[in-house]
N, CA, C and O atoms as a Maestro MAE file, in Angstrom:
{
 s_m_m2io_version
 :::
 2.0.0
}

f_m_ct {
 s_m_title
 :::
 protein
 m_atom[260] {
  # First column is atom index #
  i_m_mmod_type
  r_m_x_coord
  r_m_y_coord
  r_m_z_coord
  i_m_residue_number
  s_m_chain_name
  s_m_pdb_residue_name
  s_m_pdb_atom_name
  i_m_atomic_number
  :::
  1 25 10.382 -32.735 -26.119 1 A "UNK " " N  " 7
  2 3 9.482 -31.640 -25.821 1 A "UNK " " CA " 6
  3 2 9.912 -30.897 -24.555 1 A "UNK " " C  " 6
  4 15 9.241 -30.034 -23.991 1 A "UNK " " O  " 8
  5 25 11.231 -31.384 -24.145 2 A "UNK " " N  " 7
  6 3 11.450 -30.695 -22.622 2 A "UNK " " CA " 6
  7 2 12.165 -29.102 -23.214 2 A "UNK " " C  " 6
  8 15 12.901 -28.835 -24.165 2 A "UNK " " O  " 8
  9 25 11.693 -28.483 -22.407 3 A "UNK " " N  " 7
  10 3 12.349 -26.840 -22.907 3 A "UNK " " CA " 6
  11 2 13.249 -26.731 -21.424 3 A "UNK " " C  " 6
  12 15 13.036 -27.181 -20.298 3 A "UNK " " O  " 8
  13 25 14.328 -25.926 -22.000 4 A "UNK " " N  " 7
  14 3 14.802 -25.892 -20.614 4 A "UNK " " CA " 6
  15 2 14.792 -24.478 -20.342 4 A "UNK " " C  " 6
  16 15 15.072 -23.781 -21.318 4 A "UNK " " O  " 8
  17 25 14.513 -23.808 -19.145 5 A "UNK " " N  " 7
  18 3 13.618 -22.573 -18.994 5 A "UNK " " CA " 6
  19 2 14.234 -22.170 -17.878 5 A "UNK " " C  " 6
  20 15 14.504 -22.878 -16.909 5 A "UNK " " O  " 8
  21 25 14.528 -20.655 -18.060 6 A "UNK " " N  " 7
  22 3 15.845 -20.363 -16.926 6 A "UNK " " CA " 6
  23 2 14.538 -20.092 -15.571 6 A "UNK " " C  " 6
  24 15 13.355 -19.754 -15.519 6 A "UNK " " O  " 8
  25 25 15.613 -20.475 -14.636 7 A "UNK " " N  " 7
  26 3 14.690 -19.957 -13.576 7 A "UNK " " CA " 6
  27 2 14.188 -18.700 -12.948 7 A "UNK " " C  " 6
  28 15 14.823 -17.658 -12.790 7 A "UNK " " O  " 8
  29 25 12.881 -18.969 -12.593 8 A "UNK " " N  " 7
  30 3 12.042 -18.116 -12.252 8 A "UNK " " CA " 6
  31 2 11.008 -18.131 -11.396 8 A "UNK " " C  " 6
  32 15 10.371 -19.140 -11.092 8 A "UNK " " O  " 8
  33 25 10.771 -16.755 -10.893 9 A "UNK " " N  " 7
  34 3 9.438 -17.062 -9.799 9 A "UNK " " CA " 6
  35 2 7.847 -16.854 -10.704 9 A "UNK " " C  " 6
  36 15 7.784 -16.607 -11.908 9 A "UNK " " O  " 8
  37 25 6.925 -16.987 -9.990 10 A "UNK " " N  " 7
  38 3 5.605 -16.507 -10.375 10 A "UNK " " CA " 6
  39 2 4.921 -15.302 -9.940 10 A "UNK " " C  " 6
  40 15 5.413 -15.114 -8.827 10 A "UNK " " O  " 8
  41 25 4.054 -14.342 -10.156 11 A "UNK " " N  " 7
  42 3 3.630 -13.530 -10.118 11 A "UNK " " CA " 6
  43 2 2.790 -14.022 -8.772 11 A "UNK " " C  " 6
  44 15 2.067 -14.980 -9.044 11 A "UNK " " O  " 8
  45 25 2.720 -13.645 -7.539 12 A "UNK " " N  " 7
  46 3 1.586 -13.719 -6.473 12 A "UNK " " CA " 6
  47 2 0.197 -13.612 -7.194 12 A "UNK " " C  " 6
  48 15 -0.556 -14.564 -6.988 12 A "UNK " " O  " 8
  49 25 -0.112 -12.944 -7.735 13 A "UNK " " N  " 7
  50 3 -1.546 -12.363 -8.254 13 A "UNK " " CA " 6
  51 2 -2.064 -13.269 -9.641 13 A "UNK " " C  " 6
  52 15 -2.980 -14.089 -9.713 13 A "UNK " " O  " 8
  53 25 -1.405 -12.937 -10.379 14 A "UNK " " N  " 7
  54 3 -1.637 -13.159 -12.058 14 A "UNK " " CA " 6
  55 2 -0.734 -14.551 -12.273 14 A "UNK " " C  " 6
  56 15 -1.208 -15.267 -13.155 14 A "UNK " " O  " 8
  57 25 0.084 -14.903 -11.842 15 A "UNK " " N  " 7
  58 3 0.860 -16.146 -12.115 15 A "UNK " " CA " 6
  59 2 1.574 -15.885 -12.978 15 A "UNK " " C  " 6
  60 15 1.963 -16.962 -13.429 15 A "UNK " " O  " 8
  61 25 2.055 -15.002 -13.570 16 A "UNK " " N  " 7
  62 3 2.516 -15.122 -14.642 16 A "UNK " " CA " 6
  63 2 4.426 -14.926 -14.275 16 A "UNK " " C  " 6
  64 15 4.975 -14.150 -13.493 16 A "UNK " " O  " 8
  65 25 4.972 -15.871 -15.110 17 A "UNK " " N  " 7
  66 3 6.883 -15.712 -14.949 17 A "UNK " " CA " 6
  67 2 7.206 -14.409 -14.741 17 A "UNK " " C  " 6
  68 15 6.920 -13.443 -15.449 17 A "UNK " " O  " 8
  69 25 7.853 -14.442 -13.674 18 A "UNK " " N  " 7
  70 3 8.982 -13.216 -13.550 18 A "UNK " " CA " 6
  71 2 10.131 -13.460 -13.636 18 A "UNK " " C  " 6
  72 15 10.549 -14.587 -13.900 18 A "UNK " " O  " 8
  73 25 10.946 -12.343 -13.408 19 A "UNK " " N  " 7
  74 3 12.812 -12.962 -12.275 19 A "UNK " " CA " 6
  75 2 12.579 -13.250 -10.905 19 A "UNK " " C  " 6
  76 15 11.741 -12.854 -10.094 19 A "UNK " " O  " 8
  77 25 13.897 -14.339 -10.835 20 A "UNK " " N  " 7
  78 3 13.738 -14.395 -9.229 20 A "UNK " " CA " 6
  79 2 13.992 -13.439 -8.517 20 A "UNK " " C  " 6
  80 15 14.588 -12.482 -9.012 20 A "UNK " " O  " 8
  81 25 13.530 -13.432 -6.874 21 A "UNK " " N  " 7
  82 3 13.405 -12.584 -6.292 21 A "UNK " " CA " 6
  83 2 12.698 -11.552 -6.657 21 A "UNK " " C  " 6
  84 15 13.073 -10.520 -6.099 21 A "UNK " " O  " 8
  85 25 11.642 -11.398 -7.523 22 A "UNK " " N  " 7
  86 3 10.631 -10.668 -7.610 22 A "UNK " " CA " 6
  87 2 9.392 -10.976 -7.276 22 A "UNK " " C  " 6
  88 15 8.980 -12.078 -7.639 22 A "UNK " " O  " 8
  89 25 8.341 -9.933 -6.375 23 A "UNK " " N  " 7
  90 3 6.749 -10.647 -6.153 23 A "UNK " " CA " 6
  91 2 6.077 -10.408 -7.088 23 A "UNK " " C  " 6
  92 15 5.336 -11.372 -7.282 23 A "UNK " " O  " 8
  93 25 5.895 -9.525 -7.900 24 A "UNK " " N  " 7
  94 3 4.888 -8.883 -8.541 24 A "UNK " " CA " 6
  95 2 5.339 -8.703 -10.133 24 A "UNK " " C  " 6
  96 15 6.401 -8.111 -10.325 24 A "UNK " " O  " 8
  97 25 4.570 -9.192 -11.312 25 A "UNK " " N  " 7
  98 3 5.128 -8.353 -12.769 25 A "UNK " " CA " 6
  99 2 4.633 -7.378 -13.219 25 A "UNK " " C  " 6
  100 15 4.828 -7.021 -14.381 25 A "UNK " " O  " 8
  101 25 3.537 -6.452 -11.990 26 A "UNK " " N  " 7
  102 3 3.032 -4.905 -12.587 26 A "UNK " " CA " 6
  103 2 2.920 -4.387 -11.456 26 A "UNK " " C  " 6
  104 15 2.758 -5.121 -10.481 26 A "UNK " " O  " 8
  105 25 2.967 -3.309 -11.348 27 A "UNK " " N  " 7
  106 3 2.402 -2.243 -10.545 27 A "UNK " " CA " 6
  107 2 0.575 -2.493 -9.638 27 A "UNK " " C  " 6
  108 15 0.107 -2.259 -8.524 27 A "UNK " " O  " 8
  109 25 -0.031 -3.218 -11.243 28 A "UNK " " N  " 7
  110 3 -1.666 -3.529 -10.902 28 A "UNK " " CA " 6
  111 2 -1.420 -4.249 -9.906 28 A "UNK " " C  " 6
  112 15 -1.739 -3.994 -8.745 28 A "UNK " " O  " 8
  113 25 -0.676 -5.458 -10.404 29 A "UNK " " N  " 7
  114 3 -0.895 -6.986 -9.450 29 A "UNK " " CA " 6
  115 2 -0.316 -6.352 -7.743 29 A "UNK " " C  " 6
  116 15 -0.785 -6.837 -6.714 29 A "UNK " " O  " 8
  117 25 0.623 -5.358 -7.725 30 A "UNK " " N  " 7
  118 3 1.140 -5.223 -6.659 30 A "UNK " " CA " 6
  119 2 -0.231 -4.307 -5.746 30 A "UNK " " C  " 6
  120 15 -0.664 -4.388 -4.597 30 A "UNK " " O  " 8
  121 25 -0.551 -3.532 -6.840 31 A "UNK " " N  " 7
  122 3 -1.780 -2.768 -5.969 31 A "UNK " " CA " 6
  123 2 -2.908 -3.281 -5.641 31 A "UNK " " C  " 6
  124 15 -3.587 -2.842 -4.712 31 A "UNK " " O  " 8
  125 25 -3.319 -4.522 -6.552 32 A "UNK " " N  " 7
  126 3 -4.134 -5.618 -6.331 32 A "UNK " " CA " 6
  127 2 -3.755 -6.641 -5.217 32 A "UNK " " C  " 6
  128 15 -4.646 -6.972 -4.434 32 A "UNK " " O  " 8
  129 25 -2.392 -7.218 -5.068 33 A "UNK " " N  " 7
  130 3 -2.187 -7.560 -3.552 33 A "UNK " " CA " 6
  131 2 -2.177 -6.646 -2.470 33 A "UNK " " C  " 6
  132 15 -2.408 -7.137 -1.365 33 A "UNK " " O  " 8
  133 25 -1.933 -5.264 -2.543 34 A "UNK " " N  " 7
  134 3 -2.159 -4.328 -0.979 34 A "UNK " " CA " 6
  135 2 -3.669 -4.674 -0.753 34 A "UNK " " C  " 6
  136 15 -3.987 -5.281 0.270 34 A "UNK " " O  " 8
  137 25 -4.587 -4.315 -1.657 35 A "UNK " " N  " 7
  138 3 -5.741 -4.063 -1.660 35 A "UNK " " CA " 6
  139 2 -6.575 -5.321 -1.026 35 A "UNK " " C  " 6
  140 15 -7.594 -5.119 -0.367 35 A "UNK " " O  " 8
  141 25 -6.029 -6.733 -1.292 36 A "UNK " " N  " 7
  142 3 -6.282 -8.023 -0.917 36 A "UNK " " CA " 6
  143 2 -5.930 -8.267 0.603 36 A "UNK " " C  " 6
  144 15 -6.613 -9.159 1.105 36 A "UNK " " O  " 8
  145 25 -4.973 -7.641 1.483 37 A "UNK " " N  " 7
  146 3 -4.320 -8.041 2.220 37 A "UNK " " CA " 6
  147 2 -4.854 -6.964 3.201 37 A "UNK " " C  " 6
  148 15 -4.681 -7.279 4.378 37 A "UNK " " O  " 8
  149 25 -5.654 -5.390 2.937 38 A "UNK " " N  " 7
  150 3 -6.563 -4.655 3.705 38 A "UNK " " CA " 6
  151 2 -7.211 -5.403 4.104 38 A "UNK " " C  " 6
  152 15 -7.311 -5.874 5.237 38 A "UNK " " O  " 8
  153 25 -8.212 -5.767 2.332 39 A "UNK " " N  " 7
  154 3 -9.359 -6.562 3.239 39 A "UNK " " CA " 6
  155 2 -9.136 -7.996 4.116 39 A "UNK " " C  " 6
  156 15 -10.058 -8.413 4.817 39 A "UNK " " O  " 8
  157 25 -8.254 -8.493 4.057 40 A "UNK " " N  " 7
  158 3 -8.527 -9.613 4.872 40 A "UNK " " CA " 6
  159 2 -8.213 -9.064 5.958 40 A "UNK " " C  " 6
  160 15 -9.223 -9.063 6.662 40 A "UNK " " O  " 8
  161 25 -6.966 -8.374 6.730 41 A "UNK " " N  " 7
  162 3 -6.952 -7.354 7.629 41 A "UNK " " CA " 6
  163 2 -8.244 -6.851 8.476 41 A "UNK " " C  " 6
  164 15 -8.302 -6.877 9.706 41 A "UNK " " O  " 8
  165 25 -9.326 -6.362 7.560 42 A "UNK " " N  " 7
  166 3 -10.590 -5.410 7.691 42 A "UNK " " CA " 6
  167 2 -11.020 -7.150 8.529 42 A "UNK " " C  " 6
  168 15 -11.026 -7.312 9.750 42 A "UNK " " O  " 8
  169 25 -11.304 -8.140 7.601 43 A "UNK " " N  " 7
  170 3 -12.363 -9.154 7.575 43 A "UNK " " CA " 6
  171 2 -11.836 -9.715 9.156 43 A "UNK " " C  " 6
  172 15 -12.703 -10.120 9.931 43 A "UNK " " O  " 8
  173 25 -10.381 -9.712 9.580 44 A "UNK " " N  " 7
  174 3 -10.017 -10.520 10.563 44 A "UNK " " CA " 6
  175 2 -10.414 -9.328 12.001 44 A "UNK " " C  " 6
  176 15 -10.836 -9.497 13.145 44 A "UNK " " O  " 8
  177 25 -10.057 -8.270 11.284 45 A "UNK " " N  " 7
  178 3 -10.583 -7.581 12.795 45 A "UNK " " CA " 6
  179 2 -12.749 -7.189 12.805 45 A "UNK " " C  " 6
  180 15 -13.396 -6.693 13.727 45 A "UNK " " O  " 8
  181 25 -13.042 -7.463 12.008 46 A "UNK " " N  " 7
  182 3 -14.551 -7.792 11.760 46 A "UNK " " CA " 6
  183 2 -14.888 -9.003 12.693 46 A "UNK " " C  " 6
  184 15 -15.862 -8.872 13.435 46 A "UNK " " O  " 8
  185 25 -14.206 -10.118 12.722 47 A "UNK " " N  " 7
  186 3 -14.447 -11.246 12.764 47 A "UNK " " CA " 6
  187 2 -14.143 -11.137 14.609 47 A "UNK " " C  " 6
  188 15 -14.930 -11.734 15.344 47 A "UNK " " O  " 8
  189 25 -12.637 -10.120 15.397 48 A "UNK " " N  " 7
  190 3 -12.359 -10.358 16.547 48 A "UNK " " CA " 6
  191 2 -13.360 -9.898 16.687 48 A "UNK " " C  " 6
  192 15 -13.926 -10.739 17.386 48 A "UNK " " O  " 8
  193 25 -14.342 -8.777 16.447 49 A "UNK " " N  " 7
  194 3 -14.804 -7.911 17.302 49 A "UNK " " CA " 6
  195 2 -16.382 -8.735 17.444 49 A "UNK " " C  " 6
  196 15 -17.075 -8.682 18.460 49 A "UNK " " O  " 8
  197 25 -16.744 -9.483 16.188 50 A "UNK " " N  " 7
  198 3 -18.069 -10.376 16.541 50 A "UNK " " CA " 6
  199 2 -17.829 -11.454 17.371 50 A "UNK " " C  " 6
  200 15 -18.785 -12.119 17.770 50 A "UNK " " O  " 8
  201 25 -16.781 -11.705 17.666 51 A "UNK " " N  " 7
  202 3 -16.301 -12.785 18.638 51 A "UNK " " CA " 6
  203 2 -16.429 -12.235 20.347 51 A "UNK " " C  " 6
  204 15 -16.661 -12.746 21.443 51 A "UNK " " O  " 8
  205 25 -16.161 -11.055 19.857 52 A "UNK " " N  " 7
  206 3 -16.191 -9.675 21.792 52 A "UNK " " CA " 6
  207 2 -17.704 -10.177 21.990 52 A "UNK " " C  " 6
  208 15 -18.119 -10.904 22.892 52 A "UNK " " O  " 8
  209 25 -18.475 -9.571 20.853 53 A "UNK " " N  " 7
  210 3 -19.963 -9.103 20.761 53 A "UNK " " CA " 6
  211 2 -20.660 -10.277 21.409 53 A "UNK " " C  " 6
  212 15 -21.586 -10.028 22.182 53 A "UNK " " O  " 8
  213 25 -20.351 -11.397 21.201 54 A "UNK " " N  " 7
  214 3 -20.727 -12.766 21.436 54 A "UNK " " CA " 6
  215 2 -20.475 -13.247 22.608 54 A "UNK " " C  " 6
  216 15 -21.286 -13.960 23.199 54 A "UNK " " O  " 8
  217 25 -19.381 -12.934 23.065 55 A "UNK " " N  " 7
  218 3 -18.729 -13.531 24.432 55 A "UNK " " CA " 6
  219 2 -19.686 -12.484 25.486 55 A "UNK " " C  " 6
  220 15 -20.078 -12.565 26.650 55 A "UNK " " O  " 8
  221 25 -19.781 -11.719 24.643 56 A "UNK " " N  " 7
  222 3 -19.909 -10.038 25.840 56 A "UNK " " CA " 6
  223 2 -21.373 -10.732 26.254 56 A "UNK " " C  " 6
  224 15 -21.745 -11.104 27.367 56 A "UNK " " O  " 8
  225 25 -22.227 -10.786 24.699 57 A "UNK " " N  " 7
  226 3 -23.972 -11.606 25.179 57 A "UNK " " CA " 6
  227 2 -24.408 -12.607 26.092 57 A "UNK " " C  " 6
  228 15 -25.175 -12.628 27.054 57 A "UNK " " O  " 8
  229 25 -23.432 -13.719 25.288 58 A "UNK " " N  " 7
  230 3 -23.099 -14.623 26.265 58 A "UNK " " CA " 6
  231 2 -22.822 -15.086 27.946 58 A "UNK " " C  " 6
  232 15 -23.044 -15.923 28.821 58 A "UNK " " O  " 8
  233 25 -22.197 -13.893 27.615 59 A "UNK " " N  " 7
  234 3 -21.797 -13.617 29.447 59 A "UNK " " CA " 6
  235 2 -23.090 -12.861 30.391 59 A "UNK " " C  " 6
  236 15 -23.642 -13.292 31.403 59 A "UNK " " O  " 8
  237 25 -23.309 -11.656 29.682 60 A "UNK " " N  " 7
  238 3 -24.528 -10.781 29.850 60 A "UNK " " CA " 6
  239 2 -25.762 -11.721 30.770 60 A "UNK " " C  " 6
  240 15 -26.179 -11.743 31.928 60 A "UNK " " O  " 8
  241 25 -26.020 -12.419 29.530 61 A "UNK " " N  " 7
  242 3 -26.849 -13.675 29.427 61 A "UNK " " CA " 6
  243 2 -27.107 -14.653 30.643 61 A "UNK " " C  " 6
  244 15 -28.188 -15.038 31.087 61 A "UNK " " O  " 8
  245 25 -25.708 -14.978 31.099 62 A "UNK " " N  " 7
  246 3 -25.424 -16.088 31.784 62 A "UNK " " CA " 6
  247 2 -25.989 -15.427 33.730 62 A "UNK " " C  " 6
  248 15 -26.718 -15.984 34.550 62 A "UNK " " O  " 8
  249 25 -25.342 -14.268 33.798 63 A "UNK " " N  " 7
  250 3 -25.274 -13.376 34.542 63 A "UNK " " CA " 6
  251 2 -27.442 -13.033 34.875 63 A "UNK " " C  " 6
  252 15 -28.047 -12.764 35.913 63 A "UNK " " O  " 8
  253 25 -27.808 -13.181 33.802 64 A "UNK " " N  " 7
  254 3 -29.006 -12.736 34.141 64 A "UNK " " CA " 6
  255 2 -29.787 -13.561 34.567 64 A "UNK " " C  " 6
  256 15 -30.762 -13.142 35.190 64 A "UNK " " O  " 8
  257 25 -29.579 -15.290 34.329 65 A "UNK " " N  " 7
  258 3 -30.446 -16.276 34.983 65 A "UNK " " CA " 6
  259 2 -30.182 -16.326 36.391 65 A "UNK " " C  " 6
  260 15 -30.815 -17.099 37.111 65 A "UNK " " O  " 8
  :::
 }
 m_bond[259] {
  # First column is bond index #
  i_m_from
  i_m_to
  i_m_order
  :::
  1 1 2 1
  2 2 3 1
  3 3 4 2
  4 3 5 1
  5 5 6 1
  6 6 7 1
  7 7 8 2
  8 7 9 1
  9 9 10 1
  10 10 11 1
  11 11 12 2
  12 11 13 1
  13 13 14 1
  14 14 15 1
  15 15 16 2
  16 15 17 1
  17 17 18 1
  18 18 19 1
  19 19 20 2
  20 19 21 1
  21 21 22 1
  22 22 23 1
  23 23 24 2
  24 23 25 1
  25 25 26 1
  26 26 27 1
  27 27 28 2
  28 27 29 1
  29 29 30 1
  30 30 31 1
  31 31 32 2
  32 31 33 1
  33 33 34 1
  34 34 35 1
  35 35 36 2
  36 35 37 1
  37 37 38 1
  38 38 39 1
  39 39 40 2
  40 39 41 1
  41 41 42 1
  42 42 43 1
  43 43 44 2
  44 43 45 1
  45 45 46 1
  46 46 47 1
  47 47 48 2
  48 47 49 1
  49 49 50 1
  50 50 51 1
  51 51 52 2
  52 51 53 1
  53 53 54 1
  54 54 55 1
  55 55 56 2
  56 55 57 1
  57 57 58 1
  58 58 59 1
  59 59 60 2
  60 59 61 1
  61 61 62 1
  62 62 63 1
  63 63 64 2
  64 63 65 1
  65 65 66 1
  66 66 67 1
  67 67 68 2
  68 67 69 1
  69 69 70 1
  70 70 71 1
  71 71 72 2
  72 71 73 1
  73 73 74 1
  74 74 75 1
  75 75 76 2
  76 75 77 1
  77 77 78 1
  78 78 79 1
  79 79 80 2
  80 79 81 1
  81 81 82 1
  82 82 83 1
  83 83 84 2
  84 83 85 1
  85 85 86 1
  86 86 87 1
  87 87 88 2
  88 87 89 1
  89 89 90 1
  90 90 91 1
  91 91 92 2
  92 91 93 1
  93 93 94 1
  94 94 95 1
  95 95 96 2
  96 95 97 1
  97 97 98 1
  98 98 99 1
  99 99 100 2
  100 99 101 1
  101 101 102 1
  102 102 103 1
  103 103 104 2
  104 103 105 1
  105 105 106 1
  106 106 107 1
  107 107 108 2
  108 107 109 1
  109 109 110 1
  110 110 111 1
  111 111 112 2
  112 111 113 1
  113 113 114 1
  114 114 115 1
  115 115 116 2
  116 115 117 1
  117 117 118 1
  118 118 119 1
  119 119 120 2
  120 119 121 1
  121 121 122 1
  122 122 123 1
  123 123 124 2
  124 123 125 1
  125 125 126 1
  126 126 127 1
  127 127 128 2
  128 127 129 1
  129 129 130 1
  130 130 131 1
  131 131 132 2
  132 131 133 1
  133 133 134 1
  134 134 135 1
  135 135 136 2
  136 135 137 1
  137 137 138 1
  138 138 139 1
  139 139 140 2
  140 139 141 1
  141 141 142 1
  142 142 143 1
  143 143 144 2
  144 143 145 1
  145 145 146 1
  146 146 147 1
  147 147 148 2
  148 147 149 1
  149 149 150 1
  150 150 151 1
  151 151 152 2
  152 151 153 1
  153 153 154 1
  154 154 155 1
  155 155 156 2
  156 155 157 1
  157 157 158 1
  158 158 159 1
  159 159 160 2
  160 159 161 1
  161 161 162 1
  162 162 163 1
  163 163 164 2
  164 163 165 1
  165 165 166 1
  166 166 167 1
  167 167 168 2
  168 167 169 1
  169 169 170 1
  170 170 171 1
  171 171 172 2
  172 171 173 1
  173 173 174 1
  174 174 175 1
  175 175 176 2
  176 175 177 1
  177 177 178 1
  178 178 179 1
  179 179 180 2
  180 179 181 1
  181 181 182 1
  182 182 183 1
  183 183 184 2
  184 183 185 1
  185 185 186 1
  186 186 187 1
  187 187 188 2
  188 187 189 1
  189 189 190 1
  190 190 191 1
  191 191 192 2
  192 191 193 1
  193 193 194 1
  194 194 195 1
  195 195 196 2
  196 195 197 1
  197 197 198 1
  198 198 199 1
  199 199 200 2
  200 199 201 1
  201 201 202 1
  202 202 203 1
  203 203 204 2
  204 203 205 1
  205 205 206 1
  206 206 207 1
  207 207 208 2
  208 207 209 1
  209 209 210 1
  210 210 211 1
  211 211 212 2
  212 211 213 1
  213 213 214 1
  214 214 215 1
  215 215 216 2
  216 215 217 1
  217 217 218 1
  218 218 219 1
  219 219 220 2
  220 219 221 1
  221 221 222 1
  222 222 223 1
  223 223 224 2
  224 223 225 1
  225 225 226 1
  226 226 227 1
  227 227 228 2
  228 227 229 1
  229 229 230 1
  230 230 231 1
  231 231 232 2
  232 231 233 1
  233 233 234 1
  234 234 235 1
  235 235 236 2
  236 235 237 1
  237 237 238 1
  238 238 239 1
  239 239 240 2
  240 239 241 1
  241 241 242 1
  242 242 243 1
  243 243 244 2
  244 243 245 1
  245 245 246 1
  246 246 247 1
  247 247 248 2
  248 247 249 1
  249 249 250 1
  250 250 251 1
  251 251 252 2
  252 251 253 1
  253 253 254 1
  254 254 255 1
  255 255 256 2
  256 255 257 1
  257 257 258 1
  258 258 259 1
  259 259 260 2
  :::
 }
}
């Protein structure tokens, strides 16, 4: 039952076989990873700036007792 199966990479997105040295087997999956890699982008600078917001209170805070 062993197949022997030339080598290949996987699709980042969809998984599905490509050639090597390729990321992507569509156009979608490739526009579907930009689109993935904004938002986490968006989510990580979301995340510094509630971290400012916090330190900033925090401090505010400390300052006022």
């Amino acid at each position: 039952m062993t197949e022997n199966l030339p080598e290949h990479d996987h699709c980042q997105i969809c998984d599905d076989p490509i050639d090597l040295g390729q990321k992507f087997c569509s156009e979608k999956c490739q526009e579907d990873y930009r689109k993935e890699v904004k938002k986490e982008k968006l989510r990580s600078y979301l995340f510094l700036v509630a971290i400012g917001v916090v330190v900033l209170v925090v401090t505010a805070t400390f300052f006022m007792i």
